[in-house]
C-alpha positions as CSV (number, residue, x, y, z in Angstrom):
1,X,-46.8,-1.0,-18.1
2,X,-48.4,0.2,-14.9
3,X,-45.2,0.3,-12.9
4,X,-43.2,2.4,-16.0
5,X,-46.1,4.5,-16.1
6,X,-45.9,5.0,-11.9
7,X,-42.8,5.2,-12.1
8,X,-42.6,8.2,-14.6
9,X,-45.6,10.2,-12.7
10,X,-43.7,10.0,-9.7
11,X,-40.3,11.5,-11.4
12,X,-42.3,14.1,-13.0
13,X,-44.1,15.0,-9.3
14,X,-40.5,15.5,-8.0
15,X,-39.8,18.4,-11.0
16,X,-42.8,19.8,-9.4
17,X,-42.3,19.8,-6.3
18,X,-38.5,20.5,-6.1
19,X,-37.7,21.9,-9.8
20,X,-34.0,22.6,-8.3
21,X,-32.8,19.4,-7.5
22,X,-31.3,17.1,-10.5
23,X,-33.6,15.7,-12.5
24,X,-33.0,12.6,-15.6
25,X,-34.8,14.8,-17.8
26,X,-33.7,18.5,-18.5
27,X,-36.5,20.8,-16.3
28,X,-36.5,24.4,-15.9
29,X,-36.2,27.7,-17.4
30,X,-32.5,27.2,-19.2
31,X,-34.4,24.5,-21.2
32,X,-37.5,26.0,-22.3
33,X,-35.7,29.2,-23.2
34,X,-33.3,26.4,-25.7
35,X,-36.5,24.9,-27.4
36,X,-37.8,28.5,-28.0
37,X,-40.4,30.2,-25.1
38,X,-39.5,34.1,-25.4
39,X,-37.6,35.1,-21.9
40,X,-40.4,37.8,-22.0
41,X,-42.9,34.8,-21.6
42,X,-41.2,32.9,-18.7
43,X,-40.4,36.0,-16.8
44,X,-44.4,36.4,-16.9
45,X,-44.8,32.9,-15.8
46,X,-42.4,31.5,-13.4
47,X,-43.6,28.9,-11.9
48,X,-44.5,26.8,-15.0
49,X,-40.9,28.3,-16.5
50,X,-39.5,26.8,-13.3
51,X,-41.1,23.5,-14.1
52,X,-40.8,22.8,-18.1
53,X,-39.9,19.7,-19.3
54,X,-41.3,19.0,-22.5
55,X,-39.8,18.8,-25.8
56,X,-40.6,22.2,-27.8
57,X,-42.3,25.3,-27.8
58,X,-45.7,23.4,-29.1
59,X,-48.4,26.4,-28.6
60,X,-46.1,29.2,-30.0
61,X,-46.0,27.5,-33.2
62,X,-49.5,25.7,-33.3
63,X,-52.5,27.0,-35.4
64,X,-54.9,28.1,-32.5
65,X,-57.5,30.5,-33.9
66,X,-59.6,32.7,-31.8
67,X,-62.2,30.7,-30.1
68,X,-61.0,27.4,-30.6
69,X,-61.3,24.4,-28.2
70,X,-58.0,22.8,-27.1
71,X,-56.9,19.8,-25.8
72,X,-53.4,20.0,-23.8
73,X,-52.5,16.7,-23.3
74,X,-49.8,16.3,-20.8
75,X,-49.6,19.8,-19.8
76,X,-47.1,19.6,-17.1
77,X,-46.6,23.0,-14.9
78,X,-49.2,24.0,-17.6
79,X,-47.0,26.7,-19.9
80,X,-48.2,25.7,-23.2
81,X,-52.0,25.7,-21.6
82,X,-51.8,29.5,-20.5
83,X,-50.1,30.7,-23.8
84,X,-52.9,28.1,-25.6
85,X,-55.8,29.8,-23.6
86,X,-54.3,33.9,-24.4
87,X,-54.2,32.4,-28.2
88,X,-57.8,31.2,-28.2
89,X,-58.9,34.1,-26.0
90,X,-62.1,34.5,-24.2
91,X,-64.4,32.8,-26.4
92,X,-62.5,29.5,-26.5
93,X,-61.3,27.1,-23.9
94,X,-58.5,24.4,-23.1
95,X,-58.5,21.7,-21.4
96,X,-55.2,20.7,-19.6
97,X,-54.8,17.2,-18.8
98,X,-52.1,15.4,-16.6
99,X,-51.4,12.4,-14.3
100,X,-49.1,13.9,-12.1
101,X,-51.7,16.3,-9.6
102,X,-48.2,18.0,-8.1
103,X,-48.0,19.5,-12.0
104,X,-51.3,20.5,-11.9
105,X,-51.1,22.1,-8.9
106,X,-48.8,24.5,-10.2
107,X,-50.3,25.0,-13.5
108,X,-53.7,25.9,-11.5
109,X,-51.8,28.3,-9.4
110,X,-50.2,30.0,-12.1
111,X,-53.9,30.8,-14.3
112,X,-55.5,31.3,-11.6
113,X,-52.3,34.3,-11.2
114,X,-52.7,35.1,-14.3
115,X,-56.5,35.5,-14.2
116,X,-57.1,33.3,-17.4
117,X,-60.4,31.4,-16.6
118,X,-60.7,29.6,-19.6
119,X,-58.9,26.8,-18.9
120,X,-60.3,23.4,-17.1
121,X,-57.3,21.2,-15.5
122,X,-58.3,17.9,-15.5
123,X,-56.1,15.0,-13.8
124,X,-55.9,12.0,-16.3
125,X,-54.3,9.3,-18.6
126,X,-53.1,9.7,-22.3
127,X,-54.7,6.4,-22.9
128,X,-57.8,7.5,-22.0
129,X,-58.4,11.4,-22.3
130,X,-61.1,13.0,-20.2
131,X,-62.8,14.6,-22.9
132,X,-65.8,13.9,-24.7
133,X,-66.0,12.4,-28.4
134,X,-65.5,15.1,-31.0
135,X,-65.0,17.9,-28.7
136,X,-61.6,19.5,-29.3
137,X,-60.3,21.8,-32.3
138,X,-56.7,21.7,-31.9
139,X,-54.8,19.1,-29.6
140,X,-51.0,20.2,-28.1
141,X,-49.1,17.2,-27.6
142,X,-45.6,18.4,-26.1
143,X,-43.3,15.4,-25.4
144,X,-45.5,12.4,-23.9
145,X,-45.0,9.6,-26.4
146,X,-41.7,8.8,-25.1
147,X,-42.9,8.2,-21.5
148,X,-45.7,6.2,-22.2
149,X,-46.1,2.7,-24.2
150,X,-49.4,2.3,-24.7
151,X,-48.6,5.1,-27.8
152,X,-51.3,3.0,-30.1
153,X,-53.5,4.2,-27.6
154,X,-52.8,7.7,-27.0
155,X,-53.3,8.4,-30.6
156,X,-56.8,6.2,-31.2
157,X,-57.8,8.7,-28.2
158,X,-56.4,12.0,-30.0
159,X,-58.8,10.9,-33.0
160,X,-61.5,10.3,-30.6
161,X,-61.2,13.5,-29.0
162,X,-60.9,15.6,-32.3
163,X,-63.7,16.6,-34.4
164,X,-63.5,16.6,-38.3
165,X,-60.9,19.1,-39.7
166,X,-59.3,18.5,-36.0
167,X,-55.4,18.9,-35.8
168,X,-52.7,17.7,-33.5
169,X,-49.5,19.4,-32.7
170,X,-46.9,17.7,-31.6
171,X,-43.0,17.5,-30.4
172,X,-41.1,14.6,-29.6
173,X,-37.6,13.1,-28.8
174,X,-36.8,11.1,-31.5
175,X,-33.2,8.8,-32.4
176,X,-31.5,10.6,-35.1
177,X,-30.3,7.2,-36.5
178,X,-32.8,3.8,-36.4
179,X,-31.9,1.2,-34.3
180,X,-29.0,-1.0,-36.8
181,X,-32.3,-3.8,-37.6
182,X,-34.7,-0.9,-38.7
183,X,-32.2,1.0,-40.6
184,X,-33.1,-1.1,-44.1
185,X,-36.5,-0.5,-42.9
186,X,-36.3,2.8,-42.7
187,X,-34.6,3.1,-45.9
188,X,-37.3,1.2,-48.1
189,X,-39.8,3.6,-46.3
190,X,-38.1,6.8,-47.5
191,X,-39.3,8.9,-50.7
192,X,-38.4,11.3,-53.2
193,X,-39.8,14.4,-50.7
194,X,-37.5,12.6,-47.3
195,X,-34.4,10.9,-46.7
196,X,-32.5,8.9,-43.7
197,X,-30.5,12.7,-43.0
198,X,-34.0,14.0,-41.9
199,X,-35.9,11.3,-41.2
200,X,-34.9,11.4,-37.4
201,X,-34.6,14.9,-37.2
C-alpha cells in the first residue's frame, strides 16, 4: 500500500512542479473550467488553475456558511481551499491538507498572493488527518478515494474529524457500469428512488 501510495505522491509532485508536461491524469486549467470553476475564478488564480486535478468543482457547490471550520482534504494546488476560505470569510478557517509538499507549495504561494490568512496548510495522510477530534464543520473531499486504498480509513477519519451536524462534500470518479460479478449485486441493492442508469453516474 505504501509503494501505490508513493508512487501516486510522486506523480502528483510532477503536476506541480511541471503542470505542462503530460500527465496520466487530466491537470490544468482546460479541465477545471470542464468540471465547472468560472474562467473569472481561474484567471484570479493561476497557479492552482495551472495545477487542478481533482474531480469537480467541490467548494462552489458545498454548503460553507460564514464562519465555518473546514477541512480540505487533499487540497492539491489548493483551489477549492482559497474559494472555501473567501466562502467562510474572516471569522472561519480551513485547513488544507496534502501529502505531496510540491502542491502545497503552490497552494501557500497562491493565499499568501491572494492575502487570505485564514487558511493553515498542513502536509498529511487521508488515513490519518491532522486535525483534532470534532473540530471541523464542513469537510471538501475533491477526488482522493480513487488514489488511495486504505478508503475504510479515510472515511473513519472524516467522522473523527467532524463534529455533530458535520458534513462532507465530496466528488469522485466512479465506473458507470459494475464490474460483470457486482452487477447482480448492484442490482439487489437498488430501490424504488435509484436504478443501475444512475447508480454509477
Amino acid at each position: 500500500m505504501a509503494d501505490i501510495r508513493d508512487q501516486v505522491c510522486a506523480a502528483y509532485s510532477v503536476a506541480a512542479k511541471a503542470p505542462e508536461q503530460q500527465h496520466p491524469f487530466p491537470v490544468g486549467r482546460r479541465f477545471a473550467e470542464s468540471v465547472g470553476y468560472s474562467p473569472e475564478l481561474l484567471d484570479e488564480w493561476p497557479g492552482p488553475a495551472s495545477r487542478f486535478c481533482g474531480t469537480s468543482c467541490v467548494a462552489a457547490f458545498a454548503d460553507i456558511p460564514a464562519g465555518a471550520r473546514v477541512l480540505d482534504l487533499g487540497c492539491g494546488g489548493g483551489l477549492d481551499s482559497l474559494l472555501a476560505a473567501r466562502r467562510t470569510g474572516p471569522g472561519g478557517t480551513v485547513t488544507a491538507v496534502d501529502f505531496s509538499a510540491a502542491m502545497l507549495e503552490v497552494a501557500r504561494a497562491a493565499a499568501e498572493e491572494a492575502d487570505l490568512g485564514n487558511i493553515d496548510f498542513r502536509r498529511g495522510d487521508a488515513e490519518t488527518i491532522p486535525a483534532e477530534n470534532s473540530s471541523v464543520d464542513v469537510a471538501l473531499v475533491n477526488g482522493i478515494f480513487n488514489l488511495n486504498p486504505r478508503r475504510e480509513a479515510i472515511f473513519q477519519e472524516l467522522a473523527r474529524v467532524l463534529k455533530p451536524g458535520g458534513k462532507v462534500f465530496g466528488a469522485e470518479i466512479i465506473r458507470r457500469e459494475a464490474p460483470g460479478p457486482l452487477r447482480g449485486v448492484v442490482r439487489a441493492l437498488v430501490t424504488s428512488s435509484s436504478n443501475t442508469d444512475n447508480w454509477f453516474a
